[in-house]
C-alpha positions in Angstrom: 103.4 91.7 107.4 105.6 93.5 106.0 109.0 91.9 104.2 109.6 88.7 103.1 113.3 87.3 101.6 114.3 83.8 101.2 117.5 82.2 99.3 118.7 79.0 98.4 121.7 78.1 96.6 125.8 77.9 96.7 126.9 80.9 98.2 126.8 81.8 102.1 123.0 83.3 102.5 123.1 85.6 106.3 124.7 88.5 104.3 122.4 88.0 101.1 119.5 87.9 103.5 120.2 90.6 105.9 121.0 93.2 102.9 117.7 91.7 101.3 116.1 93.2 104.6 117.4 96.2 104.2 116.3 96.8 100.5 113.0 96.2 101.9 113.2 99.4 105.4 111.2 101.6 103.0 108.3 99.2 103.4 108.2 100.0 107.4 108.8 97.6 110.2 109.3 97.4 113.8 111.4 94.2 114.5 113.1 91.8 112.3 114.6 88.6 111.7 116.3 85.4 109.6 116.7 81.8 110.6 119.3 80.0 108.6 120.1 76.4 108.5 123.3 74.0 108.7 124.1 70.8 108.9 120.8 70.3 110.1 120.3 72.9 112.5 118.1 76.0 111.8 119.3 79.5 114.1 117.1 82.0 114.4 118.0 85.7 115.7 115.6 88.4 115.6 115.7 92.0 117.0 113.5 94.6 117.9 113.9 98.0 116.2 115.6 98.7 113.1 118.0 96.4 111.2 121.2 98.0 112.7 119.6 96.2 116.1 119.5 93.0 113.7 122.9 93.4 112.7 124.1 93.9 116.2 122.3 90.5 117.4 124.2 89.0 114.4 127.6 89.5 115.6 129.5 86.5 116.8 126.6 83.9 114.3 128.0 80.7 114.5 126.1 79.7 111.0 127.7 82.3 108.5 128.2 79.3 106.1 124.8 78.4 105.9 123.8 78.1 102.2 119.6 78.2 103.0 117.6 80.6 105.5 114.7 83.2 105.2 114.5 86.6 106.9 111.4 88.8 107.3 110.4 92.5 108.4 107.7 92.7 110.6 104.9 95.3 110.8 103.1 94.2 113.6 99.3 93.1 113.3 98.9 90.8 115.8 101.2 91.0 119.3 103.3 93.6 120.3 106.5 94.3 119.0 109.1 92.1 120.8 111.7 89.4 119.6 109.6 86.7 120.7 106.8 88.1 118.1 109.5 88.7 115.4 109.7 86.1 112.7 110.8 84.1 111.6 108.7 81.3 113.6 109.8 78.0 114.2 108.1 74.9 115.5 108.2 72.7 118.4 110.7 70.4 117.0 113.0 73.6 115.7 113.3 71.7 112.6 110.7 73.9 111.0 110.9 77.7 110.1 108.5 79.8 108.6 108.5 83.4 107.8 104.7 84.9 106.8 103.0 88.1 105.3 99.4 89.0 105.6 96.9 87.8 108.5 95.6 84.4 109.2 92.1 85.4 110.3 91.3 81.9 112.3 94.1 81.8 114.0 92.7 82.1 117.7 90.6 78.7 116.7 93.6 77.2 114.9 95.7 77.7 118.0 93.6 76.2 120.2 93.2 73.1 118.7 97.1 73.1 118.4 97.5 73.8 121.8 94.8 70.4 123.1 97.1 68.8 120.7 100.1 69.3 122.6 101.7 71.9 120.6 103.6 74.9 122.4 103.3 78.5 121.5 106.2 80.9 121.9 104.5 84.1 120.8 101.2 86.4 120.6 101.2 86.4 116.6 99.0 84.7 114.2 101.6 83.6 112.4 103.0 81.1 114.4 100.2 78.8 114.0 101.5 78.1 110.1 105.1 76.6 111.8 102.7 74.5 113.8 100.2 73.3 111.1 103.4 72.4 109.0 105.0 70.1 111.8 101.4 68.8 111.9 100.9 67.5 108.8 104.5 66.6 107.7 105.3 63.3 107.0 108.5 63.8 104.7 107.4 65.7 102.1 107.7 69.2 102.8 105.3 70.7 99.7 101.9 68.3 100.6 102.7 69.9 104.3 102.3 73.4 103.3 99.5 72.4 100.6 97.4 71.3 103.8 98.4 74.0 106.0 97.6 76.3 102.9 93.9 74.2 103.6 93.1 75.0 107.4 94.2 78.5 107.5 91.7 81.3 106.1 93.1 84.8 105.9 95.2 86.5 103.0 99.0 86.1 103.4 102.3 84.6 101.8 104.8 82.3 103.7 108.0 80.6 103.2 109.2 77.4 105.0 112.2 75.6 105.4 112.7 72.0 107.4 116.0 70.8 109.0 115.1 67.3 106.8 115.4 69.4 102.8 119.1 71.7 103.4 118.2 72.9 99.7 114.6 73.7 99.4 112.2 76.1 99.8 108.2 75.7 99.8 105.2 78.1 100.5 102.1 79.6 99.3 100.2 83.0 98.1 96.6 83.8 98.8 96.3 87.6 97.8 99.7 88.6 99.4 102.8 89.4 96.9 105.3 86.7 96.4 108.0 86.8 94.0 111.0 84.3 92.7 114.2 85.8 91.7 116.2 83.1 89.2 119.8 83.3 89.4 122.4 80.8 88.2 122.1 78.2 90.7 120.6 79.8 93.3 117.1 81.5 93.9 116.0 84.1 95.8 112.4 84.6 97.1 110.5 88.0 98.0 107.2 90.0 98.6 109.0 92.7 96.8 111.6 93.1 94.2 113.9 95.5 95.7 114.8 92.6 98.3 117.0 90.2 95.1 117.6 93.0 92.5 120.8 93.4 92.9 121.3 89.3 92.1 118.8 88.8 89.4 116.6 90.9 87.5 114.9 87.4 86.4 111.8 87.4 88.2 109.0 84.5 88.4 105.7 85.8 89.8 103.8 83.3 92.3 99.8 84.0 91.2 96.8 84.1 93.9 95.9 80.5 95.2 98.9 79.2 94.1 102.0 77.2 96.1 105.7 76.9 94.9 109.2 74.9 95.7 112.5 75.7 95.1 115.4 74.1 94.8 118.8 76.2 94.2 118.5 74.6 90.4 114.7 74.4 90.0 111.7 76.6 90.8 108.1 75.0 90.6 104.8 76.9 90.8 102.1 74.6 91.4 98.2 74.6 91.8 96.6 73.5 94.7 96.1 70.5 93.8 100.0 70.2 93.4 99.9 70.0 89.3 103.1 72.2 88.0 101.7 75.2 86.3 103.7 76.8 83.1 105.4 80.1 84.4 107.7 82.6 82.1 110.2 84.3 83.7 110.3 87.8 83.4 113.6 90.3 83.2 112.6 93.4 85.2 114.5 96.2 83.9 113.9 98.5 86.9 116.5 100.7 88.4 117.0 100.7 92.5 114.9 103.6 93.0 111.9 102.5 90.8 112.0 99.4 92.5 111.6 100.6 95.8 108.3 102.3 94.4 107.2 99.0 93.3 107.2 100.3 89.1 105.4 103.7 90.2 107.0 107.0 89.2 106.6 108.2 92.9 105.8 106.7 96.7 102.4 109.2 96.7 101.1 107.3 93.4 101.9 103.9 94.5 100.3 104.5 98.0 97.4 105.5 95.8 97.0 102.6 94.1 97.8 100.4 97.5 94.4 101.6 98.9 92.5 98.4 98.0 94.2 96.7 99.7 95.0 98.6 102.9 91.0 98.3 102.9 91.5 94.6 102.9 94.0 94.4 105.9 92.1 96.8 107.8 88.9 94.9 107.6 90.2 91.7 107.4 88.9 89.4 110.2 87.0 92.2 111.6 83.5 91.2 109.4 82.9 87.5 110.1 80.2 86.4 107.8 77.8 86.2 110.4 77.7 90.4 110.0 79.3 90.9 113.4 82.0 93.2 114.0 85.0 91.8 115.9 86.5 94.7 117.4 88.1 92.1 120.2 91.5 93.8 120.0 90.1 97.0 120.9 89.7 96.1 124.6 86.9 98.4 125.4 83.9 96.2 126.3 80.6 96.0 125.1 78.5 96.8 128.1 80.4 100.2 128.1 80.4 100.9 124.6 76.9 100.1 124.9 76.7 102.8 127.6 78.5 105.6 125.7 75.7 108.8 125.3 78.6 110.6 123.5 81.6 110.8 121.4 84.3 113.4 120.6 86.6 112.7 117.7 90.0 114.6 117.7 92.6 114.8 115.1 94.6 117.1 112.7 94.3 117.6 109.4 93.7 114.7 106.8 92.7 112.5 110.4 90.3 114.9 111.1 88.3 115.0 107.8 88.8 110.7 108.7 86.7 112.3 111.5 84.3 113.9 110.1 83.1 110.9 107.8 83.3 109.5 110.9 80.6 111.7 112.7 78.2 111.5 109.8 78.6 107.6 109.8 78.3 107.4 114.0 75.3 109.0 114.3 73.7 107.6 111.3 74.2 104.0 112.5 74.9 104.1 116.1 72.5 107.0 116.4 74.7 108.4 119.1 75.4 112.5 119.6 78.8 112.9 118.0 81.3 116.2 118.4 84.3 117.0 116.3 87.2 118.7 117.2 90.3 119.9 115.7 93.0 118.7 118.8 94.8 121.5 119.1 91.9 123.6 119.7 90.4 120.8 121.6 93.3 120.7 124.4 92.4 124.5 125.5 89.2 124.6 126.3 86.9 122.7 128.8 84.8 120.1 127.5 82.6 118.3 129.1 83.3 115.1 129.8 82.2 111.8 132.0 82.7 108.3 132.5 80.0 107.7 129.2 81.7 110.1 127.2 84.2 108.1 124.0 87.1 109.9 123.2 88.2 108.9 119.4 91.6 110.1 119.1 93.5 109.9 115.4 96.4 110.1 114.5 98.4 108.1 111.2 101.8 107.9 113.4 100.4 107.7 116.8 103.2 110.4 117.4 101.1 113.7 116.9 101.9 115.7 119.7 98.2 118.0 119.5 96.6 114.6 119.4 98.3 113.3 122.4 97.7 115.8 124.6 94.1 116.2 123.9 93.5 112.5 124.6 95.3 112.7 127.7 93.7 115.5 128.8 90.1 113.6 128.1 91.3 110.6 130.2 92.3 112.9 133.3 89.1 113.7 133.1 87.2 110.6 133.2 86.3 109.6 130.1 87.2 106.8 128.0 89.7 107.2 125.2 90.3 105.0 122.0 93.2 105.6 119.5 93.0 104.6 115.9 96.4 105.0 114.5 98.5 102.5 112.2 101.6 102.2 114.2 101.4 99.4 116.9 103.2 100.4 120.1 103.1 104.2 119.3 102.8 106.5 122.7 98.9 107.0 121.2 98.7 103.7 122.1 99.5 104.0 125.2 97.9 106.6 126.1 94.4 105.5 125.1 92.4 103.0 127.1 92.0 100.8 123.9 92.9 101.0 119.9 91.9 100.1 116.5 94.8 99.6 113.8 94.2 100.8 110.8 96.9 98.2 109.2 97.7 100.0 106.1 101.7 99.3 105.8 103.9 102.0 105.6 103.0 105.6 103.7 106.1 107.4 102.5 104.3 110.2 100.5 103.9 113.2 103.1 100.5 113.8 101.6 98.8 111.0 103.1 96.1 108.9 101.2 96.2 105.0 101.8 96.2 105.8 105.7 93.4 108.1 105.3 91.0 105.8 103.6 92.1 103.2 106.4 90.9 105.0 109.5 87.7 105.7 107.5 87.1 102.3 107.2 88.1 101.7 110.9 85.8 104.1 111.9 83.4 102.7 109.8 83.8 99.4 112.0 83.3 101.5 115.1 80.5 102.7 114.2 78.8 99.4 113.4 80.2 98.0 116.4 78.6 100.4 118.2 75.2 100.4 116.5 75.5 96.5 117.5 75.8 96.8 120.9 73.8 99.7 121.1 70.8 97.6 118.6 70.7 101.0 116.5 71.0 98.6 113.6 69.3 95.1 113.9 71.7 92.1 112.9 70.4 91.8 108.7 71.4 95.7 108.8 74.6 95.3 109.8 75.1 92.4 107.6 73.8 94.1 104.9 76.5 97.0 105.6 79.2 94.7 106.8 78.5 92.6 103.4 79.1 96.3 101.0 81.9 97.5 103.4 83.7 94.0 102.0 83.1 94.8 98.1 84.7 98.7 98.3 87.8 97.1 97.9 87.0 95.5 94.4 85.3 98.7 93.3 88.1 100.8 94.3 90.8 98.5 92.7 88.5 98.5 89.6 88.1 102.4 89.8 91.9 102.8 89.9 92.4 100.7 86.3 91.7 103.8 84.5 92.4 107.4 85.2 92.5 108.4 82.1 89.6 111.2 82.6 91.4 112.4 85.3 94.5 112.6 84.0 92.7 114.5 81.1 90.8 117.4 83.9 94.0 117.8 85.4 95.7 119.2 81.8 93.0 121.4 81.2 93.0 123.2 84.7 96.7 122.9 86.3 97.8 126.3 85.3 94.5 127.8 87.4 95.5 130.5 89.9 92.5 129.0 92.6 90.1 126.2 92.9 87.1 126.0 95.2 86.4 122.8 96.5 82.0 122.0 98.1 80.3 119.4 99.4 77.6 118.9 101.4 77.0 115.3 103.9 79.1 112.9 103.6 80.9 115.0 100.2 82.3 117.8 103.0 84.5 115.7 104.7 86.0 114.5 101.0 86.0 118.0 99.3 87.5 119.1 102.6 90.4 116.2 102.2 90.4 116.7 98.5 91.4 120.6 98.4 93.8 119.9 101.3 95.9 117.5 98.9 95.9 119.9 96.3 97.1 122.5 98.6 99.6 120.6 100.0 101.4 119.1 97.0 100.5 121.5 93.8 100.7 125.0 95.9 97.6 126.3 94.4 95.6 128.1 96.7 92.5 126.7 97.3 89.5 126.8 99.6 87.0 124.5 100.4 83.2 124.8 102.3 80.1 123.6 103.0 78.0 123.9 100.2 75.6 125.7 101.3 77.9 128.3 102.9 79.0 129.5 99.2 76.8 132.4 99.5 78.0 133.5 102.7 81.2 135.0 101.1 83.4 132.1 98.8 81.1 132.9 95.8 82.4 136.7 95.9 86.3 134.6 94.9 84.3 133.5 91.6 84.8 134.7 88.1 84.4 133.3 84.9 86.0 130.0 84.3 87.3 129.5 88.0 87.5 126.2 88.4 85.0 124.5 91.3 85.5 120.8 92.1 81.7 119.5 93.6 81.2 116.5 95.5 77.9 115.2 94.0 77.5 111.7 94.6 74.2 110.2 94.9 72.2 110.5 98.4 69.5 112.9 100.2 71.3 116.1 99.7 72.3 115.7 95.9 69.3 118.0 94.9 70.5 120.8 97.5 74.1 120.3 95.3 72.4 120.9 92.2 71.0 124.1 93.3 74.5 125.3 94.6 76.1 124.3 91.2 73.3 126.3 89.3 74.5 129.4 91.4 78.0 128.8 90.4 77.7 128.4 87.0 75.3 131.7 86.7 79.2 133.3 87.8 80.5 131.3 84.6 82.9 129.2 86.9 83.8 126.0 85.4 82.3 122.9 87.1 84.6 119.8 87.9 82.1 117.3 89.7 82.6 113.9 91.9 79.3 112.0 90.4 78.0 108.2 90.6 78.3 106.1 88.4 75.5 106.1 85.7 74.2 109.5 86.6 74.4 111.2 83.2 72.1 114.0 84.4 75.0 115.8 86.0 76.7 116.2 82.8 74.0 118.9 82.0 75.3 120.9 85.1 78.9 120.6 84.7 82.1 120.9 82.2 83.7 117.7 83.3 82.7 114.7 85.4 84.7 112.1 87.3 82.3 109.0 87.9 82.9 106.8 90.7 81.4 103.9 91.5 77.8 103.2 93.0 77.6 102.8 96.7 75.6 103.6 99.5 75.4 106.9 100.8 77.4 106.8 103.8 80.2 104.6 102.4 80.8 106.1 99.8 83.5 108.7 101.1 85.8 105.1 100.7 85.8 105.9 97.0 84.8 109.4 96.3 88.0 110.3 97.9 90.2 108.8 95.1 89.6 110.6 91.8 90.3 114.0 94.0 94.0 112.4 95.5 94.3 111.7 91.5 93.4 115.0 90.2 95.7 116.7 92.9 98.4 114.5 91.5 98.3 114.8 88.4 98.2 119.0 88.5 101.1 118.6 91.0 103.3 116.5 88.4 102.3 118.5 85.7 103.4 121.6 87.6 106.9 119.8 88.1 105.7 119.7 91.7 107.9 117.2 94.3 104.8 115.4 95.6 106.4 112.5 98.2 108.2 115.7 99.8 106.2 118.9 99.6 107.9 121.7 100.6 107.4 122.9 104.6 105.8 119.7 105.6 106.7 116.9 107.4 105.0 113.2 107.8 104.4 113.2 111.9 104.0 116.3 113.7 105.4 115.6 116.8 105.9 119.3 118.3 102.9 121.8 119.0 
């Protein structure tokens, strides 16, 4: 991933293309590229860094006239950033160029069997493979090529080709990835986002799931697998510049709300083979020395460290491992105590924050070993740690973060069943059995987020409230913990948030009538305990807003207003409890005319102590 653009037509395409790319920089990328092709002849350049670097490495292009070529951002997944990893990809011929989006989970397989066949790599990326299978299975007819390449590879992604053999056509496929035609007069455009074409043609065609297209600059096909031409509208997309960028959404924080399904996906993706075991490969620790790990610090800042503290609850449930959790800037100023057996879990969104680095630095000087979990490939955490687990969730604008938070729970979540693997904490049906719900969250969250309508409604009744407490007890601290930070951070409101049972250690003395008191009280073997804590806040007549599952109507009796989530197991259930609280602090933030993508004194990355 991250940015696709494509054109055919009549007018010269390295300009269209390049400012295509750069409609698409809010999406985030780390190198980027376009391959165009003339009279016969596809040129590829590609840069590392940001598209002024592309521009640069287009001065002097001998192919300026060339009237067909793709470009593409890349967020790097798989192989570090570097030109040769920069799409677009080409085959061993050159006559074929592909640009893709997503991850092709059996690539390593794929490659290898390319490779006995002769074929010759040129890069560490996945992606590659797809320019390969093409020149496979090409035999003059471009489309059939990509329908059986769309047939070996397994994985969710979009890709364009071109061939040295069609000057004026386009083919490629969807499986779960965003693709999208732009329809001008003779000439189309192709994207994973509108922004990239909007200022050409707001006439859009939209490429569905499972699905493979061709384009010619007068004719756009969508087709079925099977190659039978499926009936497809265009639509005119009224959008302005700035609501494209946000994909339709009224702001970056809601849309990266509503991303969170499937930054789940890409973050589990190829990491639970159906077999139940975790593939961790990339994080270059091995398994005789996870196995012999006695203990575990986590360290992070602020929402990465309540990411941590699911974390804890989740490592030593599974792994059954002693876990310690520390906020890194406390953490680099005392003396632990650390050895070779000790795992240092360092997080950090950017990679960049400076409280985070120092405190895995200071763990590895002293013997242990250190693993990052960050969502920037080549970041210095990355470098600093002895190995790493991206949490692949795409860009996040929105300073508040949300999509990146529920990523490095679910990476954690991996971890942790990794460990209990290796460890045999958890026999092999247990962690399939896990491994197998971890894969529906997704679903229920993307289901979840089709209505927030009794959110929406809370939010009315309470946004003028001076203060909110926020409890939960188990797994529901860590998301009460995350959920009052949000609606600190974007809303103003003061607001505290504790361990449920400390409420009568001093936050219940902050209660009066009708205070409002958002409870975590999903199901699980502390939900009675919560009962008895909301009993003592409602004898102070504060007003009860409670997290619950899914067909428990008995909380209703013990509370003014509800948000259900849906049902899962105890300790995964933090992957969607956290939503209906990034929603409610939303949705009081907008209604207090709040600027939620830039709250006021905060930055994104934290990169000074």
């Amino acid at each position: 991933m991250c940015g696709i653009v494509a054109y055919v037509g009549e007018r010269p395409c390295t300009n269209l293309l390049y400012q295509g790319l750069r409609k698409l920089e809010y999406r985030g990328y780390d190198s980027a590229g376009l391959s165009v092709l003339a009279d016969g002849s596809i040129e590829v350049v590609r840069a590392v860094g940001n598209m002024d670097s592309l521009e640069q490495a287009l001065e002097g292009n001998g192919n300026a006239g060339a009237r067909l070529g793709l470009g593409h951002t890349r967020w790097a997944t798989h192989g570090r950033p570097s030109v040769e990893n920069a799409h677009p990809h080409t085959d061993c011929s050159g006559k074929i160029s592909i640009v893709l989006n997503g991850i092709i989970e059996n690539y390593a397989e794929l490659k290898e069997d390319l490779s006995r066949e002769g074929h010759q790599f040129t890069s560490e990326t996945d992606a590659e493979v797809v320019a390969h299978l093409i020149e496979k299975h090409y035999g003059g007819d471009l489309l059939e090529a990509v329908r059986l390449t769309y047939s070996d590879v397994t994985g969710h992604f979009a890709f364009c080709a071109i061939h040295g053999d069609h000057p004026q056509m386009i083919a490629g496929a969807r499986k779960e990835c965003p693709l999208l035609i732009g329809v001008g007069k003779g000439e189309v455009f192709i994207a994973s986002a509108i922004p990239a074409f909007l200022s050409e043609t707001r006439d859009v065609i939209v490429v569905g799931d499972e699905e493979l297209f061709v384009a010619t600059p007068d004719e756009v096909q969508v087709l079925d697998l099977e190659k039978r031409q499926l009936d497809r509208e265009t639509t005119r997309v009224n959008w302005d510049v700035d609501a494209a960028e946000k994909g339709g959404y009224e702001t970056f924080m809601r849309k990266e709300i509503f991303e969170q399904p499937d930054a789940l996906v890409d973050t589990m993706s190829g990491r639970l083979p159906d077999s139940g075991q975790v593939d961790l490969e990339e994080m270059l620790i091995p398994d005789d020395v996870l196995a012999g790990i006695d203990k575990i610090y986590i360290i992070a800042c602020g929402t990465s460290f309540h990411a941590g503290m699911v974390g804890r609850y989740v490592l030593e449930n599974w792994a059954r491992v002693a876990v310690e959790l520390d906020i890194a800037s406390e953490f680099r100023y005392r003396e632990p105590v650390l050895s070779p057996s000790t795992l240092v879990v360092g997080i950090s969104q950017s990679g960049e924050t400076a409280d985070t680095l120092a405190a895995m630095r200071q763990a590895r000087r002293m013997g242990a070993k250190v693993l990052a979990i960050t969502n920037i490939m080549g970041s210095q955490a990355t470098r600093d740690a002895d190995g790493v687990i991206y949490t692949r969730a795409g860009l996040e604008i929105g300073v508040a973060a949300t999509k990146t938070h529920l990523a490095q729970i679910a990476a954690i979540d991996l971890l942790a069943l990794k460990l209990a693997q290796v460890r045999g904490s958890l026999d092999r049906d247990q962690v399939r059995e896990i491994a197998a719900e971890l894969k529906t969250i997704p679903g229920l969250l993307g289901e979840y987020l089709k209505d927030e309508t009794a959110t929406h409604e809370i939010a009315k009744r309470y946004f003028k409230q001076p203060f909110f407490l926020y409890l939960g007890r188990g797994v529901g601290l860590p998301v009460c913990l995350e959920g009052a930070l949000k609606l600190k951070e974007i809303s103003y409101i003061p607001t505290e948030a504790y361990a449920a049972g400390e409420m009568k250690h001093g936050p219940i003395a902050l209660l009066e009538k009708g205070s409002p008191v958002v409870v975590v009280a999903t199901d699980g073997h502390v939900y009675e305990k919560v009962i008895s804590n909301i009993e003592e806040v409602r004898a102070r007549e504060a007003a009860v807003i409670a997290v619950a599952t899914e067909g428990n109507e008995g909380i209703k009796a013990y509370s003014e207003d509800v948000m259900f989530v849906p049902k899962t197991s105890e300790m995964l259930s933090p992957l969607v409890s956290v939503a209906p609280l990034q929603l409610l602090a939303y949705h009081i933030a907008r209604l207090k005319g709040c600027n939620v993508d830039q709250p006021r004194n905060l930055a994104k990355t934290v990169t000074v102590e």
